[in-house]
Backbone as CSV, one residue per row, in Angstrom:
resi,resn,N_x,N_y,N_z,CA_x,CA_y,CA_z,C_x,C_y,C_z
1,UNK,8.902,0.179,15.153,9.100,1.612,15.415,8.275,2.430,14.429
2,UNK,7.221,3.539,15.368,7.110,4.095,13.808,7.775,5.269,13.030
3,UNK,7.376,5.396,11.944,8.296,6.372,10.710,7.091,7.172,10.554
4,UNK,7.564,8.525,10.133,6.796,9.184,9.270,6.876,8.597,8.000
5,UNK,6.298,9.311,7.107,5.813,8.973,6.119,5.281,9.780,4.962
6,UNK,6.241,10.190,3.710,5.438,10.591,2.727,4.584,10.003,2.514
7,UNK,3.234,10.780,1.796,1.976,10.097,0.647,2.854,10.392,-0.737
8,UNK,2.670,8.895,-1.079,3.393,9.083,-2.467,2.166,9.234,-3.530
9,UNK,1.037,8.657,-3.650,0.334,8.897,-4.285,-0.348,10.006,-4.645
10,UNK,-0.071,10.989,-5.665,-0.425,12.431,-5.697,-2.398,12.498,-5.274
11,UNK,-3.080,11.036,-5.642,-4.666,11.695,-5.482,-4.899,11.788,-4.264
12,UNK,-3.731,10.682,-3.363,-4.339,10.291,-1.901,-3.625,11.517,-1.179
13,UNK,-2.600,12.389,-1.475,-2.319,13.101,-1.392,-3.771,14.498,-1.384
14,UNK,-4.220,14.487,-2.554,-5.179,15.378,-2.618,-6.073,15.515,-2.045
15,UNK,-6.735,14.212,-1.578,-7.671,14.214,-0.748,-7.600,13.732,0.791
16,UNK,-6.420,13.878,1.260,-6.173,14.616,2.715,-6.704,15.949,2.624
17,UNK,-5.542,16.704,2.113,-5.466,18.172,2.238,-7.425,18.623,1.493
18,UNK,-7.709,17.485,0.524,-9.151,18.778,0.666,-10.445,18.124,1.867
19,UNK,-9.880,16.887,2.877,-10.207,16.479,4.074,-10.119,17.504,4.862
20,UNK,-9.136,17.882,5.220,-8.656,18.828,6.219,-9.230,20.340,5.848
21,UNK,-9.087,20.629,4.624,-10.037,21.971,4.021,-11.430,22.415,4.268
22,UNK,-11.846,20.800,4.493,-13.391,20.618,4.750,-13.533,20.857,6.052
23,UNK,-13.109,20.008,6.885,-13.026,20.085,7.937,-12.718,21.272,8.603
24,UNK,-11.685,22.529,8.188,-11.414,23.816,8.636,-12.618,24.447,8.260
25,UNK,-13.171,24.510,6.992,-14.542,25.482,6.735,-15.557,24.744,7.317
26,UNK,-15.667,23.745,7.582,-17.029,23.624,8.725,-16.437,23.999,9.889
27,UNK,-15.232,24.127,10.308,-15.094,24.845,11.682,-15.811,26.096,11.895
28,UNK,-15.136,27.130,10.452,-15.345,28.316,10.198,-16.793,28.305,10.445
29,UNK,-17.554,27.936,9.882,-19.111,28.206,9.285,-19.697,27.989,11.114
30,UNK,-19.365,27.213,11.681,-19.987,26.967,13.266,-19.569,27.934,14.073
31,UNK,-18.260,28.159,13.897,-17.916,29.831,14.716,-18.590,31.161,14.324
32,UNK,-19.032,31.045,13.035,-19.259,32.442,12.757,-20.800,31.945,12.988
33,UNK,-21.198,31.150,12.810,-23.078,31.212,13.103,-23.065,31.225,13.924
34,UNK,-22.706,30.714,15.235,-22.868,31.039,16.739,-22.574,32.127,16.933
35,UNK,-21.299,32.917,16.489,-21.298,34.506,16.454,-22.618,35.352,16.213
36,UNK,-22.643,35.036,15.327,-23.834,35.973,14.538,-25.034,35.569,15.183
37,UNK,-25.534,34.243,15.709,-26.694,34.324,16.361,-26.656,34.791,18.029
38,UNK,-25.540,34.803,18.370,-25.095,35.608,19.697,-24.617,34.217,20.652
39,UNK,-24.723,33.251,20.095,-24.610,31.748,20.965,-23.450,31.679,21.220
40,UNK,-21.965,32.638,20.810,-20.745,32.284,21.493,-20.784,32.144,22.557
41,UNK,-20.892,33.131,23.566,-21.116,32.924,25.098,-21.622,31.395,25.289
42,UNK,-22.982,31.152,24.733,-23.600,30.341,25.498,-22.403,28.780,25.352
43,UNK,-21.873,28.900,24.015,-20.703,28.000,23.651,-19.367,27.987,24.590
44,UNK,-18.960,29.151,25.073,-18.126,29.263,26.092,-18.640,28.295,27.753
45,UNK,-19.824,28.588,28.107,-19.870,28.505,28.812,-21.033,26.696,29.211
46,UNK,-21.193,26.592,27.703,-21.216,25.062,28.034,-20.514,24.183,28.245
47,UNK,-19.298,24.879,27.215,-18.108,23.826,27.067,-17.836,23.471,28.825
48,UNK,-18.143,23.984,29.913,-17.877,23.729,31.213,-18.836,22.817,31.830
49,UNK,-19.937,22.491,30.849,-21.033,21.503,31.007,-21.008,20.781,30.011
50,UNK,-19.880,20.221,29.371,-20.098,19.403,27.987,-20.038,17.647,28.835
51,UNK,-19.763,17.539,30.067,-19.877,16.328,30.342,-21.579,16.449,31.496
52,UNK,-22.133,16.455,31.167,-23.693,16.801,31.655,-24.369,16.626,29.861
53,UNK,-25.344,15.591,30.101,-25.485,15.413,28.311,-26.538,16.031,28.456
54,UNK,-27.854,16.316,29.368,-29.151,17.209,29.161,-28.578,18.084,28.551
55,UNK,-27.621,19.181,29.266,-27.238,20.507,28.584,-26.384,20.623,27.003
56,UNK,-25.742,19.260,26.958,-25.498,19.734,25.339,-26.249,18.906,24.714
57,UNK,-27.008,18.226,25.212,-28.574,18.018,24.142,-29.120,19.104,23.510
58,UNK,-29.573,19.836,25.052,-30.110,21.459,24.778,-29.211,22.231,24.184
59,UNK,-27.846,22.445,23.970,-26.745,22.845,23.151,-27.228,22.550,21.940
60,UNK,-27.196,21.338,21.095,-27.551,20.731,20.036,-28.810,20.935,19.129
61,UNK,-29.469,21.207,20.103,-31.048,21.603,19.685,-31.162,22.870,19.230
62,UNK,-30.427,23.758,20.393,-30.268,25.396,20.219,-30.052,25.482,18.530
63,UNK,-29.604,24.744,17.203,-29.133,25.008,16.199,-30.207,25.167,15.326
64,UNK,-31.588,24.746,15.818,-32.630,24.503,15.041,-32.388,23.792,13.851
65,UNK,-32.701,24.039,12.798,-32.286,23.141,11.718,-30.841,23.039,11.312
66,UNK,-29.619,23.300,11.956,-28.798,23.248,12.112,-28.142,22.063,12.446
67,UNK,-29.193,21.269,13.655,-28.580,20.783,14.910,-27.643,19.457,14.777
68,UNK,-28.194,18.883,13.304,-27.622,17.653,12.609,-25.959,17.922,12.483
69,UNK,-25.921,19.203,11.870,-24.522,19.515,10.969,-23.518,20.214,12.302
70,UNK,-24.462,20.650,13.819,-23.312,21.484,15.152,-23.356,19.709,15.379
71,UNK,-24.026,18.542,15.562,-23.907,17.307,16.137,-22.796,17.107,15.248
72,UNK,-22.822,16.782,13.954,-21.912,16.264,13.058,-20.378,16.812,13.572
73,UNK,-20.272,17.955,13.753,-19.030,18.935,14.198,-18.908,18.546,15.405
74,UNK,-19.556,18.562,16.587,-19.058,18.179,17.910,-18.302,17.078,18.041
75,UNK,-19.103,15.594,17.089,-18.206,14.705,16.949,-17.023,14.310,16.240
76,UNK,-16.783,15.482,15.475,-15.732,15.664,14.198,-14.615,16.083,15.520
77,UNK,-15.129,16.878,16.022,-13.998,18.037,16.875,-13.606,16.898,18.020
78,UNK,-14.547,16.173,18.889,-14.102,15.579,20.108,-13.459,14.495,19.784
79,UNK,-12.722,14.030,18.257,-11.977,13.174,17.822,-10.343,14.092,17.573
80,UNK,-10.606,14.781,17.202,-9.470,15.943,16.475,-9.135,16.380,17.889
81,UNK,-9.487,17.100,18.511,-9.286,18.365,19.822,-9.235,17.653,20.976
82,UNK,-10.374,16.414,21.000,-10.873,15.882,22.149,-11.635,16.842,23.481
83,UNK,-12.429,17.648,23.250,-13.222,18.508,24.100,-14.145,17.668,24.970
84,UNK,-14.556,16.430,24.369,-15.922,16.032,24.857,-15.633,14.346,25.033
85,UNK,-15.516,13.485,25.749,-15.838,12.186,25.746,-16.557,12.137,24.805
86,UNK,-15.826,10.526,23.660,-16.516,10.592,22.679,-18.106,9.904,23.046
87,UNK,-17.755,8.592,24.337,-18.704,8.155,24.784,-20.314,8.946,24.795
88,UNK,-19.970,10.186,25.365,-21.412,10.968,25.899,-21.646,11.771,24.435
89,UNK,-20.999,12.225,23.707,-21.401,12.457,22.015,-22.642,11.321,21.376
90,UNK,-22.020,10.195,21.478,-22.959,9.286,20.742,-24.270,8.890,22.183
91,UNK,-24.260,8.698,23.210,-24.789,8.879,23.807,-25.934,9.821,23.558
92,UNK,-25.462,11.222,23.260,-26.370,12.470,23.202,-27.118,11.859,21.735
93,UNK,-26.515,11.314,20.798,-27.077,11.467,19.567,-28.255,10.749,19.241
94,UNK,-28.032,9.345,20.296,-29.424,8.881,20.556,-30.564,9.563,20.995
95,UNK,-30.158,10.473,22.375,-30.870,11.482,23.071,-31.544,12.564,21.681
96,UNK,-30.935,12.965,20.921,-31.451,14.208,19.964,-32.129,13.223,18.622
97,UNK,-31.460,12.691,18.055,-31.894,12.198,16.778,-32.445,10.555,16.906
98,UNK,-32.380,9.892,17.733,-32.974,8.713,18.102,-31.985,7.657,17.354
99,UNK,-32.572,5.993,16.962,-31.368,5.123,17.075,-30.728,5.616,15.567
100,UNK,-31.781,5.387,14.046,-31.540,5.366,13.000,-30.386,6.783,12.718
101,UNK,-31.065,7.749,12.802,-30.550,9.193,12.484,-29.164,9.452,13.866
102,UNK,-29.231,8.981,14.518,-28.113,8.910,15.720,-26.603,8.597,15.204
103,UNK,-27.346,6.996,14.888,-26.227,6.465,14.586,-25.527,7.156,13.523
104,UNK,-26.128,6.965,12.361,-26.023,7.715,11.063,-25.059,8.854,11.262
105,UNK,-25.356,9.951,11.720,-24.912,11.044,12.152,-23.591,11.436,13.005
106,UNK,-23.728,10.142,13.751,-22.442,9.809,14.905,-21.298,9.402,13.751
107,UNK,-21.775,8.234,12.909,-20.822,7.669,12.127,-20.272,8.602,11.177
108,UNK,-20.527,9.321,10.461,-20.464,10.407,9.835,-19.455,11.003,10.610
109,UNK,-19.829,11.805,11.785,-19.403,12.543,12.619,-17.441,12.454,13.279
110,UNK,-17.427,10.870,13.379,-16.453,10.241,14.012,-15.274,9.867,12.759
111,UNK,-15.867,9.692,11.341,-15.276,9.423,10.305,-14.353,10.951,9.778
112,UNK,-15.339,11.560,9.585,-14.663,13.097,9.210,-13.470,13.377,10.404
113,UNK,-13.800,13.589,11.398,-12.949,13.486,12.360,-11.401,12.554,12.703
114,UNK,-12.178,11.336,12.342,-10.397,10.343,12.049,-9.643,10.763,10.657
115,UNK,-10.542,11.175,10.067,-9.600,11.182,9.099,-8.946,12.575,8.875
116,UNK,-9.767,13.474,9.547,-8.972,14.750,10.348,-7.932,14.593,10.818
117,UNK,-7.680,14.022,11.899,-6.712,13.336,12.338,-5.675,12.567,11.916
118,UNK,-6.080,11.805,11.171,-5.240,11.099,10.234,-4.222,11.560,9.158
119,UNK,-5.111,12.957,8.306,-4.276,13.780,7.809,-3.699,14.926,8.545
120,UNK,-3.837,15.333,9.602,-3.444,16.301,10.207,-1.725,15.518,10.524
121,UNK,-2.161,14.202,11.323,-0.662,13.763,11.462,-0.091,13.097,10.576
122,UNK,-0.694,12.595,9.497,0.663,12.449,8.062,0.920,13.699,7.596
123,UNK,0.450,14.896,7.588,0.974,16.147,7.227,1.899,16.629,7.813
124,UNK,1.920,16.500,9.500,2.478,17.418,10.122,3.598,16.209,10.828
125,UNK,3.400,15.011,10.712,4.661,14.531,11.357,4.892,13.889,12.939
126,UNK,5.566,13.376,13.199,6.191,12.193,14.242,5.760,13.785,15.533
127,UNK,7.027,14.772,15.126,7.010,15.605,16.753,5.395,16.278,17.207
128,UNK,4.830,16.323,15.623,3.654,17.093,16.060,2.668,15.907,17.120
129,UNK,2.945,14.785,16.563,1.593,13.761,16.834,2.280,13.519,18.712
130,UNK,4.047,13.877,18.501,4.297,13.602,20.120,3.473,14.473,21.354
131,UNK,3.552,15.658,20.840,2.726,17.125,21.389,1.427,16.776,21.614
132,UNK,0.578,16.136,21.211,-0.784,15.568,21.256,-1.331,14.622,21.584
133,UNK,-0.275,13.187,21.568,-0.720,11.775,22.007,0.647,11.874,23.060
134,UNK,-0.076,11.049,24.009,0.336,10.591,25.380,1.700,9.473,25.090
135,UNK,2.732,9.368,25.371,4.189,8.966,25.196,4.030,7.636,25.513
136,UNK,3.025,7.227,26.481,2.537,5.540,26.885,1.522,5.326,25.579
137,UNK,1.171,6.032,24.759,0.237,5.238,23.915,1.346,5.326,22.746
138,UNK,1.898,6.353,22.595,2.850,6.086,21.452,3.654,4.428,21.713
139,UNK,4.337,4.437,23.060,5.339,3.267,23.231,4.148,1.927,23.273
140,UNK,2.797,1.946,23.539,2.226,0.711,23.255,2.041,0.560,22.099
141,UNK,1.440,1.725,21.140,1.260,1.273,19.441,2.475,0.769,19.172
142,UNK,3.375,1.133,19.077,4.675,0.751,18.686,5.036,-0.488,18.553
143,UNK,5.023,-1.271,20.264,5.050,-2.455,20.463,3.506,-3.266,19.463
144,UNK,2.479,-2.703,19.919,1.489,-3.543,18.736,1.916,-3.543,17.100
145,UNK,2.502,-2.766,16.746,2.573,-2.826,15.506,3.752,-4.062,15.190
146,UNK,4.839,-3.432,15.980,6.273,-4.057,15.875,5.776,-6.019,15.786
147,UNK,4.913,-6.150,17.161,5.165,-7.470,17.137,3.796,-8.289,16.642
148,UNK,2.352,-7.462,16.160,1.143,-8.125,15.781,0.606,-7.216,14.307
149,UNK,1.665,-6.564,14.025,1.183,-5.900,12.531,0.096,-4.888,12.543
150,UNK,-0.411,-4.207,11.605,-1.567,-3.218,11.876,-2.401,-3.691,11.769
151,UNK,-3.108,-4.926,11.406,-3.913,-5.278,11.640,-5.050,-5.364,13.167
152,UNK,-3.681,-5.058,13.757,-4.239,-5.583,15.204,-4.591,-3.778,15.627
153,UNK,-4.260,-3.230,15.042,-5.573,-1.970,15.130,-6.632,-1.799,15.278
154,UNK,-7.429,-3.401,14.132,-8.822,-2.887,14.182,-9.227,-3.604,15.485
155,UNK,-8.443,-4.307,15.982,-9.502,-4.758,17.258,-9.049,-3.873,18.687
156,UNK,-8.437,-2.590,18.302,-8.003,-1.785,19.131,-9.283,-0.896,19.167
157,UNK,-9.502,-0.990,17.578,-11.079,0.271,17.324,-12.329,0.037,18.125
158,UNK,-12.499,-1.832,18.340,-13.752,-2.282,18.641,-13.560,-2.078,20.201
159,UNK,-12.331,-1.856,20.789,-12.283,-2.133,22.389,-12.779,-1.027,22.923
160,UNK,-13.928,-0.736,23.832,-14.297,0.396,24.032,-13.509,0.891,25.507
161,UNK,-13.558,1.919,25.322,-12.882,2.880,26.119,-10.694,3.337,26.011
162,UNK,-10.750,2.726,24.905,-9.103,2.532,24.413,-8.945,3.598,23.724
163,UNK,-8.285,4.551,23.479,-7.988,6.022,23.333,-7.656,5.875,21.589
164,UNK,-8.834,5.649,21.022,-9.155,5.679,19.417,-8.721,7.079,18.699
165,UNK,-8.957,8.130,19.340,-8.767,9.619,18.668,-7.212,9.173,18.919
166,UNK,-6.396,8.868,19.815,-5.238,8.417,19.785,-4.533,8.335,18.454
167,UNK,-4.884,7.057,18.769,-4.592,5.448,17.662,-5.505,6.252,16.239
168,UNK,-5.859,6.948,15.681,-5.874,8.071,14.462,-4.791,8.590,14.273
169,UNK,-4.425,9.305,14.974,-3.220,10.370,14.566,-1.679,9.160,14.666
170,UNK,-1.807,8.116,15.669,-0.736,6.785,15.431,-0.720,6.786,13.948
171,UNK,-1.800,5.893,13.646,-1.845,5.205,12.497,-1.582,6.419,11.040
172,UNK,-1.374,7.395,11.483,-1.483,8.518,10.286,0.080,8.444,9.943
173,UNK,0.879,8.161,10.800,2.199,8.137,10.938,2.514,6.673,10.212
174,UNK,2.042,5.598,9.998,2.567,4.566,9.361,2.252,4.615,7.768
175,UNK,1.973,3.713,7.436,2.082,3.746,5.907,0.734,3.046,5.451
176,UNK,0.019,2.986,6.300,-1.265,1.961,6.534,-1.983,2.874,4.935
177,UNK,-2.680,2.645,4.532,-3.103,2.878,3.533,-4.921,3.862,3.816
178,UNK,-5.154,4.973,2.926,-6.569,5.831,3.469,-7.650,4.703,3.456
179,UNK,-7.603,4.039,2.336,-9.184,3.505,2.039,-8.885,2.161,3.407
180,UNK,-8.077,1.493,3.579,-7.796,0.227,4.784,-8.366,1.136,5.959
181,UNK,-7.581,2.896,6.119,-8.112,2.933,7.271,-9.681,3.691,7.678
182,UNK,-10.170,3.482,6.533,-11.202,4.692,6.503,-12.321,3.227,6.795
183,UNK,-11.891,1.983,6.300,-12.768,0.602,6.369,-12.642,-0.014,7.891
184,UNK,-11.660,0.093,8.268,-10.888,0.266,9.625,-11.663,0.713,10.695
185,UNK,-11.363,2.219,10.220,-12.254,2.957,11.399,-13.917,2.542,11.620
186,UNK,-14.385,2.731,10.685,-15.929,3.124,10.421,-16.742,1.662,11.144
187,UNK,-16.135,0.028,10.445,-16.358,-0.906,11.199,-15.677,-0.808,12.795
188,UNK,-15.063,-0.785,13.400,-14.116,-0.498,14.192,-14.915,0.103,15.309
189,UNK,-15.297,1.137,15.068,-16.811,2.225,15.535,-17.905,1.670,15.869
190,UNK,-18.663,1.107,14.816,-19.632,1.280,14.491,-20.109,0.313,16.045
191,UNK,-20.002,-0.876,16.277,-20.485,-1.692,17.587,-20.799,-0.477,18.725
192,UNK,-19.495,-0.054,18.888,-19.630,0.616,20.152,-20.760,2.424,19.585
193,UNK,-20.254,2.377,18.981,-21.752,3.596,17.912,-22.596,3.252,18.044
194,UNK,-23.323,1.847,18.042,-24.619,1.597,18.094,-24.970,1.610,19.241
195,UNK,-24.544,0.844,20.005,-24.398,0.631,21.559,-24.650,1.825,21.809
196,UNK,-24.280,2.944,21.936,-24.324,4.304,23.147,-25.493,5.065,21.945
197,UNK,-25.739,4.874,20.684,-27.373,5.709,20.207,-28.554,4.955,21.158
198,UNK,-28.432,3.603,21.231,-29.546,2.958,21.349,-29.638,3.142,22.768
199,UNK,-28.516,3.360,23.820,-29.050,3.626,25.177,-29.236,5.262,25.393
200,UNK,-28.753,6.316,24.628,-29.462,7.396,24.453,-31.136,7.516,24.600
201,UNK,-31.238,6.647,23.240,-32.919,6.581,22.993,-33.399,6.205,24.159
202,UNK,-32.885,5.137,24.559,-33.750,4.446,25.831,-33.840,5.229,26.992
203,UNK,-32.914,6.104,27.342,-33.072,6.649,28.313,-33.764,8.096,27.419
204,UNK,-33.925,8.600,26.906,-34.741,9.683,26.245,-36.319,9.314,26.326
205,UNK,-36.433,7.783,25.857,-38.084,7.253,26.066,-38.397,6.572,27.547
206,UNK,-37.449,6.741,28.298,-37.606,6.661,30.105,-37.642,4.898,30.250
207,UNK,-37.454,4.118,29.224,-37.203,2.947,29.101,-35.313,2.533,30.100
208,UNK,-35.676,2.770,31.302,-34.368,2.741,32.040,-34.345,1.143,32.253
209,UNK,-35.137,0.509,32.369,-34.456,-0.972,31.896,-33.970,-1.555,31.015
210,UNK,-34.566,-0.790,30.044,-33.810,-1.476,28.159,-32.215,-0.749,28.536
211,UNK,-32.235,0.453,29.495,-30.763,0.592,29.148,-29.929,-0.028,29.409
212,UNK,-30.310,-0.362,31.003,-29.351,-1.341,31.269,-29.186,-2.473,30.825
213,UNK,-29.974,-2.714,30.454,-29.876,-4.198,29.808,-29.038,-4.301,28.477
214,UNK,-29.133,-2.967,27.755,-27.722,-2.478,26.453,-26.512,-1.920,27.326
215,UNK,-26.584,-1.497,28.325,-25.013,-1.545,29.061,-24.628,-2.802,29.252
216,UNK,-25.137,-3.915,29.960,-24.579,-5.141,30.412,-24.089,-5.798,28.947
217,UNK,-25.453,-5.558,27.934,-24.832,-6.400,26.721,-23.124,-5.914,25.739
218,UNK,-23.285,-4.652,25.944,-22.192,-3.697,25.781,-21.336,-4.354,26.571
219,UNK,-20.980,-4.478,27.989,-20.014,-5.251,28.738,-19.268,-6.860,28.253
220,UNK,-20.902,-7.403,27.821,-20.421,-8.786,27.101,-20.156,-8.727,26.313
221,UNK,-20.370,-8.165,25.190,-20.219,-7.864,23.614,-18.368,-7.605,23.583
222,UNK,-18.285,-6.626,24.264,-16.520,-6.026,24.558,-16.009,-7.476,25.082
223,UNK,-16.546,-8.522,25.272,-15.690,-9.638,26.361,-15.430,-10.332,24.673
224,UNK,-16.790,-10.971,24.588,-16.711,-11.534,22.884,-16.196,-11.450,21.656
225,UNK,-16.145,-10.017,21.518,-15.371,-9.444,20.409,-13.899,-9.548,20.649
226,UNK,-13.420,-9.359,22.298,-12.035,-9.749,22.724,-11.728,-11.028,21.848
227,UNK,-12.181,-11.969,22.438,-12.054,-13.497,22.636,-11.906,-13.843,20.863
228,UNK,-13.092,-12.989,19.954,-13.117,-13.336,18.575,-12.318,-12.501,17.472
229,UNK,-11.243,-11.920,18.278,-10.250,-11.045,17.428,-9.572,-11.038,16.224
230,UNK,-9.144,-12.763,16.655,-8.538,-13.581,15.179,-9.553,-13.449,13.934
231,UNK,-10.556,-14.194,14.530,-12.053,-14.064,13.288,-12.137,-13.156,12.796
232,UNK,-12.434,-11.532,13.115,-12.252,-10.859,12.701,-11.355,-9.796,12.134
233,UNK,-10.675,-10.319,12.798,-9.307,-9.622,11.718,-9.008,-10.125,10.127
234,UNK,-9.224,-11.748,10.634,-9.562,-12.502,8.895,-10.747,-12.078,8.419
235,UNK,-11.841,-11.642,8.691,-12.803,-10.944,7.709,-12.911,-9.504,7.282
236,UNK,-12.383,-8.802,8.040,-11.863,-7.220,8.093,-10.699,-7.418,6.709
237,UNK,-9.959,-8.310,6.533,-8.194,-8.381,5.920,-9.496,-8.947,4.384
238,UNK,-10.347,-9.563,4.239,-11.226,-10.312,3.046,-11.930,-9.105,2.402
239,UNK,-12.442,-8.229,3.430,-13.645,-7.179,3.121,-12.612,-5.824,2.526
240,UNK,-11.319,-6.013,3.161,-10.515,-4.886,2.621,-9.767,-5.128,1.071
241,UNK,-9.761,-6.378,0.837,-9.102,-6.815,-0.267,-9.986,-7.220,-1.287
242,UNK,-11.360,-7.445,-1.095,-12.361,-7.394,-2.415,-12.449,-5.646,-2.252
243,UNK,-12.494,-4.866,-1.942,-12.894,-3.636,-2.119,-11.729,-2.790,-2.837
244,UNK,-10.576,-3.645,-2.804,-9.554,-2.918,-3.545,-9.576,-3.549,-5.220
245,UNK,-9.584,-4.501,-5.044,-10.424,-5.764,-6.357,-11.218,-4.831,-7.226
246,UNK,-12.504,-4.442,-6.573,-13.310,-3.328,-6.977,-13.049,-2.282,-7.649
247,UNK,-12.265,-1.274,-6.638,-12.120,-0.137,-7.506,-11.008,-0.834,-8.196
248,UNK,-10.441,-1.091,-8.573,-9.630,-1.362,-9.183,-10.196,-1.654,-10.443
249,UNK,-11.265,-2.498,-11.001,-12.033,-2.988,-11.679,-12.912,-1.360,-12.512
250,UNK,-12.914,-0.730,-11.806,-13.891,0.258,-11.569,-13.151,1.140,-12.420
C-alpha cells in the first residue's frame, strides 16, 4: 500500500523545494518572453497542434537562441502537466538539435521534470497525486510494489509507452530515496531517449529507411529488455550502491 511520506532529511528536504523553485522560475521566464515577444497567441494556438511535430519544431525554433532552454521546458512541462506526448518531444529533439544535442537536451529536459514531479507529490501528498494519476495506475503500482519491491520500477521506466510521468509522482509518495530515483529515472529513459532522437534525425535527413529500421529495433529492444529485467535490476541495485559508497567517501 502506499504511504505518504515525510523527508526526514533536512538537505533532501532542501533540494526538492529549490527543484520545484527552479522549475516555477523557468516557467515564469517562458511566459513572460513569449509575452513580451508577442508569441503568446502563437503558444495558444499551437498547443492545438502540439501533436503535429513540423509545427512545434517550428514552435521550437521560433525561440532563436532560446530554442534549447523553450525545448528543455516543453519536456520539463509534458512530464509535470502532460500537454504533449512525451514520445513526439524527443522525437522533435532529434528533428531540431540532431542525435548528440537531442538527446542531451531531452535527458535534461525529462529529469528536471521527474523530479518536478517527484517533489511536487512528496510535498503535496497521497489526495493530491489521486487528482492527477489515473486510480488503475495507482491500484497497479501498488500491487508492483506490494509484491516485487521498487525495484521493479526501473524496468517500468525502460517499458516504452507505460505512463512514466505517472509512476514519478507514484514513486514520490514512497520512501524510495532522491539520488536511487534520480539514477532510476535518467537510466530508465535514456534507451527509449535515444531511440526517438535518432529517428527524429533520420527522418529530418529524409533517411526514411534508417527510421524504420530504429522503429523495428525499438520494438525488439522493448521485447529484450522485457525478457532481461532480472539482469538489470541486479546492475541498476550495484550502480546505485557504489554511488552511495562514493559520496559517502566524498
Amino acid at each position: 500500500m502506499i504511504r505518504t511520506s515525510l523527508v526526514r532529511s533536512k538537505t533532501v528536504s532542501r533540494i526538492l523545494r529549490s527543484i520545484l523553485a527552479l522549475f516555477t522560475l523557468l516557467l515564469i521566464f517562458l511566459i513572460f518572453y513569449s509575452y513580451q515577444e508577442g508569441a503568446w497567441k502563437e503558444i495558444v494556438a499551437y498547443y492545438r497542434f502540439f501533436f503535429d511535430y513540423k509545427k512545434l519544431r517550428l514552435f521550437i525554433l521560433s525561440f532563436g537562441p532560446f530554442a534549447a532552454v523553450a525545448f528543455i521546458m516543453i519536456q520539463s512541462l509534458q512530464v509535470v502537466f502532460a500537454p504533449v506526448p512525451g514520445e513526439i518531444t524527443g522525437f522533435v529533439g532529434g528533428l531540431v538539435f540532431g542525435n548528440t544535442w537531442g538527446a542531451i537536451l531531452s535527458t535534461i529536459g525529462l529529469t528536471l521534470g521527474s523530479l518536478g514531479a517527484f517533489a511536487i507529490s512528496r510535498m503535496l501528498g497521497l489526495r493530491f497525486v489521486e487528482k492527477v494519476v489515473k486510480k488503475a495506475y495507482i491500484d497497479k503500482f501498488n500491487f508492483f510494489v506490494t509484491h516485487k519491491g521498487l525495484n521493479v520500477s526501473f524496468i517500468l521506466f525502460l517499458i516504452p509507452g507505460f505512463p512514466k510521468d505517472s509512476l514519478c509522482y507514484l514513486l514520490g509518495l514512497t520512501r524510495i530515496r532522491l539520488l536511487d530515483f534520480i539514477i532510476m529515472n535518467i537510466f530508465g529513459r535514456l534507451p527509449g531517449t535515444l531511440m526517438l532522437t535518432m529517428q527524429g534525425t533520420a527522418v529530418y535527413s529524409r533517411q526514411y529507411r534508417l527510421f524504420f529500421v530504429l522503429l523495428i529495433i525499438s520494438i525488439v529492444l522493448t521485447f529484450v529488455l522485457y525478457l532481461a529485467r532480472g539482469f538489470l535490476i541486479r546492475k541498476i541495485v550495484r550502480i546505485v550502491r557504489r554511488t552511495r559508497v562514493f559520496l559517502r567517501r566524498k
